[in-house]
N, C-alpha and C positions, 0 to 999 in steps of 0.2 A: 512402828515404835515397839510393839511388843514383840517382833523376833530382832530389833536390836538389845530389847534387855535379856530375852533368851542367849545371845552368842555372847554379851557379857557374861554370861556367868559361866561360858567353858574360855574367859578370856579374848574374846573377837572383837576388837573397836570396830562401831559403825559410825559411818559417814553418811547424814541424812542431807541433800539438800534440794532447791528450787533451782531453777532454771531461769536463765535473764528474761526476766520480763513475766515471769511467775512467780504466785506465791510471798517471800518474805525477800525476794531477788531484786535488783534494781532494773530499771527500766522497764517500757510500756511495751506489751503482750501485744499491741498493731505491731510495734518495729523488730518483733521476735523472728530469728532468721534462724536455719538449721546449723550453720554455719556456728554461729553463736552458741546455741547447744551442744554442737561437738567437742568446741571450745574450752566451756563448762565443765565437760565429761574428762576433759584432757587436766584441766588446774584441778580437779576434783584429785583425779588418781596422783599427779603429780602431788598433792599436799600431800597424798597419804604414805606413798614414801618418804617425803623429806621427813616426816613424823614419828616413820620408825615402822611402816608397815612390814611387814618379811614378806606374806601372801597377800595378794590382793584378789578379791572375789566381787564380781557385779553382779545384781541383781535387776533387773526389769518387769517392770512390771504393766500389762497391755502392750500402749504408744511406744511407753518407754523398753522393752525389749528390743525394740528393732535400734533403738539406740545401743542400748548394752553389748550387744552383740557386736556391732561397729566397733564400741571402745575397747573392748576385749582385745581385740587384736591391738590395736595402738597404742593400750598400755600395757601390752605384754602381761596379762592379768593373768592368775594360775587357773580360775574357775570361774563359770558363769553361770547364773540361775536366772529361768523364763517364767515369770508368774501369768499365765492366761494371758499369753504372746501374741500379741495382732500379727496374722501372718505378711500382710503388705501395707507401706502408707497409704492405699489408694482406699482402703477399707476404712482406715480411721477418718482420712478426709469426709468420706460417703456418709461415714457417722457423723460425724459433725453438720452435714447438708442437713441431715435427718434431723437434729435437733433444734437446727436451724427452722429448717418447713414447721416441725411443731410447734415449736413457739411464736411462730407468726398465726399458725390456725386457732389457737386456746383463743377462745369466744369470739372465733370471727369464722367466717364462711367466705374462703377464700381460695379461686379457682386454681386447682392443681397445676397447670402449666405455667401460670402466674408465679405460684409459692415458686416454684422450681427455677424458673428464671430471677426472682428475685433472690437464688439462695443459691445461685449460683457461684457466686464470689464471695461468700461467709460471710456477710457484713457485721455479724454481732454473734456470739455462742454464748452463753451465760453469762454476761456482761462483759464478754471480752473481745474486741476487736479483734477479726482474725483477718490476713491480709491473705489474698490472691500470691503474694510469692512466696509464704509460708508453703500452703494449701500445696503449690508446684514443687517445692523441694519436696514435701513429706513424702508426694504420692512417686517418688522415685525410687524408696526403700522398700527393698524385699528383703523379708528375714531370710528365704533361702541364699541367697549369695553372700548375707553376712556371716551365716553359720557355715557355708559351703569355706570360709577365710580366715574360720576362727575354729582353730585345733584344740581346744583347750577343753580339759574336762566341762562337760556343760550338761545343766538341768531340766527339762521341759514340765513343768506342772500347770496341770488344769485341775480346773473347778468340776463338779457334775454331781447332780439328783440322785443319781444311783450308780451301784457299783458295775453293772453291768455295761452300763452307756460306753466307757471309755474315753481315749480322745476324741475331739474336734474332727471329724473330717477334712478341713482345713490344715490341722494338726496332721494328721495320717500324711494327706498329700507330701507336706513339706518336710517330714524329718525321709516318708521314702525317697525323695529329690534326693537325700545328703547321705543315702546307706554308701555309696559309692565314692561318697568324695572327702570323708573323714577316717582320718584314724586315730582316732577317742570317741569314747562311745559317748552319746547323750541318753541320761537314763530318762526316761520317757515316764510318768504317773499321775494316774489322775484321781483326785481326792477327794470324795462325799463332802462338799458343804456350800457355802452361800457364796452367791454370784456377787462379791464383796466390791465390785469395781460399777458396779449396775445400779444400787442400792443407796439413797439419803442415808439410812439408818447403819449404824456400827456396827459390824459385824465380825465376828472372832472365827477363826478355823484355826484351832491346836493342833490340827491334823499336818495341815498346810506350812505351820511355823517348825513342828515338826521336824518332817521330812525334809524341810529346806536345811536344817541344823545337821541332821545326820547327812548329807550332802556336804554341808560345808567340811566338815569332820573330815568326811570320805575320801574330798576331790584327789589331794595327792595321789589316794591308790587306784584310783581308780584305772583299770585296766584298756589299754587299745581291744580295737574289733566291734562287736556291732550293737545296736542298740541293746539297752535295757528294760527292761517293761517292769512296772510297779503295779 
């Protein structure tokens, strides 16, 4: 919300929404299929031209990167921006198991192989049904192969403790994959503040809302050839 009222104010309509079967969206998050979210991502950009968009730019944020990056290319989007990018579904799935096993352990003493077998098919993630054919689409998506298909100026930003740290090693891995098979750069930077995606509690990075605004600005000029480091 607050870097859509920052891009209002250099003029940039944002488009916020949920996903079927999420959030303020119709239908139940068991019968949520990827299919459906790609769907989603497709009526999404579609309204935004009919509406009067000239550029269109996506933003992902974690899970939802590996989405963005897909749609990017199918809606012919001019820009794409990564907020602390899950690099494969197979990662978020594994997260989910994890939250899963933990909230079956909170005040119980319950055998590890056990937890893991029963948590093996999602049955429940913070009160949402998660099905087994969700779980199977997600873990098919590699953000390498959606950026390796998506030419478009694009943003990679991570979160990190200090300035030295840098990206992700995960991060490293995946944009070296894509030095060879792009021509537009992705400016790559990583930016002192709170792990906002981890976190109950609200948490603001100006730094992060930022960066992403001078990006959005940028994308047109931004130049072919090779990464950019920030």
């Amino acid at each position: 919300m607050l870097l859509a009222e920052r891009l209002a104010t250099i003029g940039c309509r944002t488009t916020l929404f949920d996903f079927s079967g999420t959030g303020d969206s119709h239908g139940d998050f068991a019968a949520a299929r990827l299919q459906d979210w790609r769907a989603d991502l497709r009526d999404v950009a579609a309204h935004a031209r009919a509406t009067g968009a000239r550029r269109l730019v996506l933003l992902g944020v974690r899970f939802g990167a590996l989405l963005a990056a897909e749609a990017a290319v199918a809606a012919d989007a001019e820009a794409l921006v990564l907020w602390q990018p899950a690099p494969e579904g197979a990662v978020v799935v594994s997260q989910f198991r994890r939250l899963a096993a933990a909230a079956k352990l909170v005040g119980k003493k319950i055998d590890t192989a056990a937890t893991e077998a029963e948590t093996a098919s999602l049955p429940e993630i913070a009160g949402y049904s998660f099905s087994q054919s969700l779980a199977d689409d997600l873990a098919e998506l590699h953000l390498s192969q959606s950026l390796a298909a998506c030419q478009q100026p694009s943003a990679w930003f991570e979160m990190t403790t200090r300035a030295e740290q840098g990206l992700s090693p995960a991060a490293v891995r995946v944009l070296k994959s894509l030095a060879a098979t792009r021509s537009t750069r992705i400016v790559e930077r990583s930016i002192i503040g709170p792990a906002f995606w981890s976190t109950t509690e609200i948490t603001v990075s100006d730094a992060l809302i930022a960066a992403t605004v001078e990006f959005v600005v940028d994308a047109p000029h931004q130049v072919t050839g090779s990464h950019a480091h920030g």
